[in-house]
C-alpha positions as CSV (number, residue, x, y, z in Angstrom):
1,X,9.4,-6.5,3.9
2,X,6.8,-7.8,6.8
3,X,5.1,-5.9,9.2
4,X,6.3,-6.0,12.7
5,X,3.3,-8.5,13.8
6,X,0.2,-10.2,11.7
7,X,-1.8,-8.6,14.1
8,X,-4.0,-5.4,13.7
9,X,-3.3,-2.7,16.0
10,X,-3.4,1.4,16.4
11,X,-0.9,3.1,15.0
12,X,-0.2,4.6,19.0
13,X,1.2,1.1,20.1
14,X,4.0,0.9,17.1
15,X,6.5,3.4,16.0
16,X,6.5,1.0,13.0
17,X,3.3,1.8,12.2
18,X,3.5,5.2,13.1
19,X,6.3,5.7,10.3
20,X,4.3,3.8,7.7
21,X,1.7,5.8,8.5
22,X,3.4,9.2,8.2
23,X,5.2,8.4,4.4
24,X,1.6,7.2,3.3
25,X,0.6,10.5,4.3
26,X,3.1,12.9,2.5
27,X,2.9,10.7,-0.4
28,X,-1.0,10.9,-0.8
29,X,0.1,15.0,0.1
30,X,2.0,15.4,-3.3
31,X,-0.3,12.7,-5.3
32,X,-2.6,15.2,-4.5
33,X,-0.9,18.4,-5.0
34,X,0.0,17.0,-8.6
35,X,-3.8,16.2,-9.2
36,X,-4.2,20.0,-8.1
37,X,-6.6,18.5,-5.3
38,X,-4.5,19.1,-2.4
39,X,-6.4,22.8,-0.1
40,X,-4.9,25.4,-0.3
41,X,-4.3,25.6,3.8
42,X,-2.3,22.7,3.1
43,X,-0.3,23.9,0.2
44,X,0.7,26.6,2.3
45,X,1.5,24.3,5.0
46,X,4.2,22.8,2.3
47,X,2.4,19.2,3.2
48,X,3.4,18.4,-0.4
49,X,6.9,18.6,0.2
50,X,7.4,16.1,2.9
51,X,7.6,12.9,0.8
52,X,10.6,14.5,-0.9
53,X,12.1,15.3,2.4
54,X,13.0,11.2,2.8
55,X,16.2,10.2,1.4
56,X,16.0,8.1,-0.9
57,X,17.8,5.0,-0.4
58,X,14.9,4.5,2.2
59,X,12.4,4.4,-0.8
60,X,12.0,1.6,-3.1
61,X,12.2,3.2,-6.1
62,X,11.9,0.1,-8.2
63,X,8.2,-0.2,-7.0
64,X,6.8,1.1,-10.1
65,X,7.9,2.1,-13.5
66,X,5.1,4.6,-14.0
67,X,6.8,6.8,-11.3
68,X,10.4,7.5,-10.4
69,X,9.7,8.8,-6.9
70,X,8.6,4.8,-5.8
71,X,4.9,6.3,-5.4
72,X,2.5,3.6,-7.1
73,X,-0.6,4.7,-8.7
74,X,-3.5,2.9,-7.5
């Protein structure tokens, strides 16, 4: 997949970017909540839950083998 341009920009000027942005967030959300890192405000919140909320023929689940959500580990 590419990146709508090669150019740097804020998240605010592309939707694109804007969606990228939001499933790197709710998948760092449940990394964390697995760790047991994740506060407890945002336990509560159920910010842990929003990466399984996107269906998953959107996710590449063939990204890693460690995982079988598609969430790499770093």
């Amino acid at each position: 997949m590419f990146t709508k341009d090669a150019n740097i920009k804020r998240s605010h000027f592309s939707y694109f970017i804007q969606a990228a942005d939001l499933v790197a967030y709710s998948a760092l959300q449940k990394v964390k909540h697995e760790a047991g890192m994740l506060q407890a405000k945002r336990v509560n919140l159920r910010h842990h839950a929003l990466y399984d909320l996107i269906p998953k023929l959107s996710i590449n689940l063939a990204a890693t083998r460690k995982r079988m959500d598609g969430i790499t580990p770093i």
